[in-house]
VMD Tcl script that builds the backbone (N, CA, C; Angstrom):
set m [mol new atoms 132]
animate dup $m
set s [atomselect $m all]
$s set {name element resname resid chain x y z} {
  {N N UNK 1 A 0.842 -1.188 0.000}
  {CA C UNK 1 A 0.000 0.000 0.000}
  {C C UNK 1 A 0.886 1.250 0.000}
  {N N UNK 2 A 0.571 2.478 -0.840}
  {CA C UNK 2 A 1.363 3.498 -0.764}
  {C C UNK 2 A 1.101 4.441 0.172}
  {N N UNK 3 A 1.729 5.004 0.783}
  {CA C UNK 3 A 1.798 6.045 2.087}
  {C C UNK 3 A 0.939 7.290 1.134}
  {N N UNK 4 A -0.248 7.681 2.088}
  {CA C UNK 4 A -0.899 8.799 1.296}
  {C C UNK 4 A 0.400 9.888 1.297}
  {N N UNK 5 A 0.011 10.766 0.427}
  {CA C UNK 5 A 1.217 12.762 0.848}
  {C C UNK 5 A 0.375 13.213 1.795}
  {N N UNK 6 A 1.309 14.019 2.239}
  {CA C UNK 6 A 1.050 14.756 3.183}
  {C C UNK 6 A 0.606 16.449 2.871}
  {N N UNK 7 A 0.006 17.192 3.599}
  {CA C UNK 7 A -0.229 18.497 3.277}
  {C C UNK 7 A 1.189 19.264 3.867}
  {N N UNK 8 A 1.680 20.390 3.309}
  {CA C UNK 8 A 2.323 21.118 3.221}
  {C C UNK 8 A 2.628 22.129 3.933}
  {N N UNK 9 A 1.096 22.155 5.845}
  {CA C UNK 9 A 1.736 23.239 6.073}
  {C C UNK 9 A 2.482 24.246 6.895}
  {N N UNK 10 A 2.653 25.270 6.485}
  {CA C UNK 10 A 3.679 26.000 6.851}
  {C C UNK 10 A 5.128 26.009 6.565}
  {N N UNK 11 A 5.095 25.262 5.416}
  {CA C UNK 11 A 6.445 24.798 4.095}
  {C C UNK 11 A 6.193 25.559 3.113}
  {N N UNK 12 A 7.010 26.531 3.238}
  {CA C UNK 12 A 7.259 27.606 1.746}
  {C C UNK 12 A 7.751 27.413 0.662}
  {N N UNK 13 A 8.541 26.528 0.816}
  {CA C UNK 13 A 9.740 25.202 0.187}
  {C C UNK 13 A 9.223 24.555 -1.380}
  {N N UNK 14 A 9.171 25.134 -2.433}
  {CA C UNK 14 A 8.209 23.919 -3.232}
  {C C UNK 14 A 9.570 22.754 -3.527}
  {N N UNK 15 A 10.615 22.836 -3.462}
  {CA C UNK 15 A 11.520 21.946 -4.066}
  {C C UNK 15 A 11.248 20.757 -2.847}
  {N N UNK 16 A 11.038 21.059 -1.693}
  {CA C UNK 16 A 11.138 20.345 -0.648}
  {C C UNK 16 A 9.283 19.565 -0.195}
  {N N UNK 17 A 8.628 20.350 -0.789}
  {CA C UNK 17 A 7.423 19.586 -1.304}
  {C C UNK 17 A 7.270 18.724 -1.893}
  {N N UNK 18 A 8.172 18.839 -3.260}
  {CA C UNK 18 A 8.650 18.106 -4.238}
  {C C UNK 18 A 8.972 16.701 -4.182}
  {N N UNK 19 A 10.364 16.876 -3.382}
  {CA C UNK 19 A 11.167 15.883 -2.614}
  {C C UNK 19 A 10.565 15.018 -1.837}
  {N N UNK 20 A 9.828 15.593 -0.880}
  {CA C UNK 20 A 8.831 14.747 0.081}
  {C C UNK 20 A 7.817 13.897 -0.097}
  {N N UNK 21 A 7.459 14.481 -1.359}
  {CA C UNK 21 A 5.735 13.935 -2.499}
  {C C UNK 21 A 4.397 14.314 -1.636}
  {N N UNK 22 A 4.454 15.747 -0.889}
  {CA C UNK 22 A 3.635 16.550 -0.321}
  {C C UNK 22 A 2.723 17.238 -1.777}
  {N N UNK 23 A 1.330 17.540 -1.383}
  {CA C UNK 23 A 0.320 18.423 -1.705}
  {C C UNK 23 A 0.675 19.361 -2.186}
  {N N UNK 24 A 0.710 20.034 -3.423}
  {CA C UNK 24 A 0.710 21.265 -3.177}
  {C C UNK 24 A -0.327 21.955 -4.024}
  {N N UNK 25 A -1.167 22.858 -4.021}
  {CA C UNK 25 A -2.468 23.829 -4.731}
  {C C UNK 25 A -1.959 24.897 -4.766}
  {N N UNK 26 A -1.833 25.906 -5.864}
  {CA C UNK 26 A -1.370 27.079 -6.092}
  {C C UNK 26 A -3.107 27.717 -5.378}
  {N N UNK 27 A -2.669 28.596 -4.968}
  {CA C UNK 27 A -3.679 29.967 -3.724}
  {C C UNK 27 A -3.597 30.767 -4.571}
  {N N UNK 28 A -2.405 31.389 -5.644}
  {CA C UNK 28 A -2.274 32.617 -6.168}
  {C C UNK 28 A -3.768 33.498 -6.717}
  {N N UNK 29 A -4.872 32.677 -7.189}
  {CA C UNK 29 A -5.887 33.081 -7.750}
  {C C UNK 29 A -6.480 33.553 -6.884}
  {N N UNK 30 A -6.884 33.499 -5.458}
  {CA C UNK 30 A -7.206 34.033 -4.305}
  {C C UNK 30 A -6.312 35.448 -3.410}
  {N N UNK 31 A -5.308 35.429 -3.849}
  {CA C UNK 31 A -4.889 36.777 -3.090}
  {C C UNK 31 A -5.702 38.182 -3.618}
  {N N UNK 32 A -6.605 38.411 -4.708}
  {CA C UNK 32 A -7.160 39.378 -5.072}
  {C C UNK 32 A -8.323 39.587 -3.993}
  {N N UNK 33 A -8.605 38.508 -3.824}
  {CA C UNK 33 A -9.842 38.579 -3.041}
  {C C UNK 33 A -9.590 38.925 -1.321}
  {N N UNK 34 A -8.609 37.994 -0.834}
  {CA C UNK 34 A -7.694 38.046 0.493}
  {C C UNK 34 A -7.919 39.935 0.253}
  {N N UNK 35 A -6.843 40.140 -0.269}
  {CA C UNK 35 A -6.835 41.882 -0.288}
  {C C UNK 35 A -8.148 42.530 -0.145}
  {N N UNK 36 A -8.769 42.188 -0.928}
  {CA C UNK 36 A -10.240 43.075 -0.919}
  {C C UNK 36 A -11.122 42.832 0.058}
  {N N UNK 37 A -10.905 41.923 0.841}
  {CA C UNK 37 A -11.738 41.440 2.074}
  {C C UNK 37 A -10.838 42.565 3.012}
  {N N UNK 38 A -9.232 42.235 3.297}
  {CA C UNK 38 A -8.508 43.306 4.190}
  {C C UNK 38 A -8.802 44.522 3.991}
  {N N UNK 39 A -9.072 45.160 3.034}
  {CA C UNK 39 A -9.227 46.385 2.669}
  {C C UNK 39 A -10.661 46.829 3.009}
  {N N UNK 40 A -11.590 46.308 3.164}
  {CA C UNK 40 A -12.575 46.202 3.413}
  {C C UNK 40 A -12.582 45.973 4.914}
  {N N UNK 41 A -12.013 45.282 5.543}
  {CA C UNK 41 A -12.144 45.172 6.926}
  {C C UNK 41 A -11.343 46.203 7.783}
  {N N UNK 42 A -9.778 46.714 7.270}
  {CA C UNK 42 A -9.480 47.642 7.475}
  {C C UNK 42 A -9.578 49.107 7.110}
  {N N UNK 43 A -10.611 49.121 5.867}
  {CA C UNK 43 A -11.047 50.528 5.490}
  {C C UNK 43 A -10.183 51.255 5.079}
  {N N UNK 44 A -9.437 50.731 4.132}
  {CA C UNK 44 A -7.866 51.444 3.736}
  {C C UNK 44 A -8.422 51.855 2.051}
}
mol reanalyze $m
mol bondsrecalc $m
mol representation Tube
mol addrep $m
């Protein structure tokens, strides 16, 4: 049986993600939104 991967977090590391055969999902499509929620909550 193969060992499931593991999640990734608090590993910034992708080479070491890599290496390990960890999870990884690019977030990048979500920081627009992250911002606009902060900006919105901080009123900036």
């Amino acid at each position: 049986m193969t060992k499931p991967k593991r999640i990734p977090y608090g590993i910034a590391d992708y080479r070491r993600m890599r290496q390990d055969d960890m999870y990884y999902v690019d977030k990048a499509a979500f920081i627009p939104l992250i911002e606009l929620v902060y900006q919105e909550e901080v009123g900036t």
